[in-house]
Steps between C-alpha positions, in 0.01 A plus 500: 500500500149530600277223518146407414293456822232293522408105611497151356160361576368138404151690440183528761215382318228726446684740756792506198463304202862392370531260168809307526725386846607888587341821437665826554348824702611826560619575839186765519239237469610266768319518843644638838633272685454546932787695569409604818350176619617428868847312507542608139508285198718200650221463774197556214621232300544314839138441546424456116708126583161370567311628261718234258290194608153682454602569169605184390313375236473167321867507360693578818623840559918512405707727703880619379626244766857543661761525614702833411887511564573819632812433719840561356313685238786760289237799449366700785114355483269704657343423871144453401604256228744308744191559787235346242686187380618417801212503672348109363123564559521807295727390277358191442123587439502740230275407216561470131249400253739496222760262694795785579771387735770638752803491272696378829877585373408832467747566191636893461607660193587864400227725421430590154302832573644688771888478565625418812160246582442144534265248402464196700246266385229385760214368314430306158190417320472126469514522125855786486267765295556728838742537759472800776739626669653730810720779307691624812626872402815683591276716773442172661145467445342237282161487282360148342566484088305262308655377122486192255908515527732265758758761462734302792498242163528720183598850449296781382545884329369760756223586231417166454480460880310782526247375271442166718513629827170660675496665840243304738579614832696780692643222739464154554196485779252655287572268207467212707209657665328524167623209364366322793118661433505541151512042479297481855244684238570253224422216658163645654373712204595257201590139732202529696288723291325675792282758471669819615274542871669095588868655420683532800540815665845614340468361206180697459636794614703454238308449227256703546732797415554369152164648436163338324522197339603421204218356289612238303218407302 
């Protein structure tokens, strides 16, 4: 079955308003991330560690915490996942402004959508409305799935599935890459309020390509 694609943002302000916890854009609105920065993503997101502390505000900044099991796991996880969470100051430092966690257990179920794949659960919303997971195919590659369903805990119809699930990265590097930016930006843009010439450097390189701001008046 074929997917939505798109991301889960917690909203960026002016840069993009969003009323409620979550707002939903299509995967042709969201900005380019650096793919060709040197060292690649893992070493990008490297030196956005501490960028963390400047953007603290006056309520703390949370990160998704640790640790990850990944040893002994039954599915074939993918190296840049395994290379990521096992790797504590990245691991460790990645912001959420809505309070997600490492689901640490990583729990796998049966895909609903494509036969043959797997689900394995690797991050929750602190409330359970979303869950995202790696859906490891039969090829042996992996994208990152983002849906409102545990399906390790209940079952679901493949159109139902379907329905829920939304495509939000081709693997798991640039969703945690993104991830990673798109709450360093949170907590600067909406925590901080600053003006968009005090952002940091990535995060307004980032922003910037959402286009003019909204007006909100």
């Amino acid at each position: 079955m074929t997917l939505s694609r798109g991301w889960v943002s917690a909203g960026l302000g002016p840069h993009r308003p969003v009323s409620g916890t979550y707002g939903f854009d299509p995967a042709t609105d969201l900005p380019a991330l650096p793919l060709d920065y040197p060292g690649g993503l893992h070493a990008w997101m490297a030196d956005l560690v501490p960028l963390n502390e400047l953007a603290t505000g006056r309520y703390g900044m949370a990160t998704l915490g640790g640790p990850v099991s990944v040893a002994g796991h039954r599915a074939a996880l993918p190296e840049s996942f395994i290379a990521f969470v096992t790797d504590t100051a990245l691991r460790d430092s990645v912001p959420t402004c809505t309070s997600c966690y490492w689901e640490s257990a990583l729990p796998a179920a049966p895909s609903p959508v494509t036969e043959g794949a797997t689900l394995v659960r690797f991050l929750n919303d602190q409330q359970g409305c979303l869950f995202w997971y790696l859906h490891l195919l039969p090829s042996g590659t992996h994208e990152v799935v983002c849906g409102g369903i545990a399906y390790d805990c209940e079952e679901a119809e493949p159109h139902e599935a379907a329905e829920d699930l939304m495509l939000v990265a081709d693997d798991f590097d640039e969703f945690i890459a993104r991830f990673w930016i798109e709450n360093l930006a949170w907590y600067e843009v909406v925590g901080q309020k600053r003006a968009e010439d005090e952002l940091s450097p990535p995060v307004r390189d980032y922003v910037r390509q959402l286009g003019p701001v909204a007006d909100l008046t």
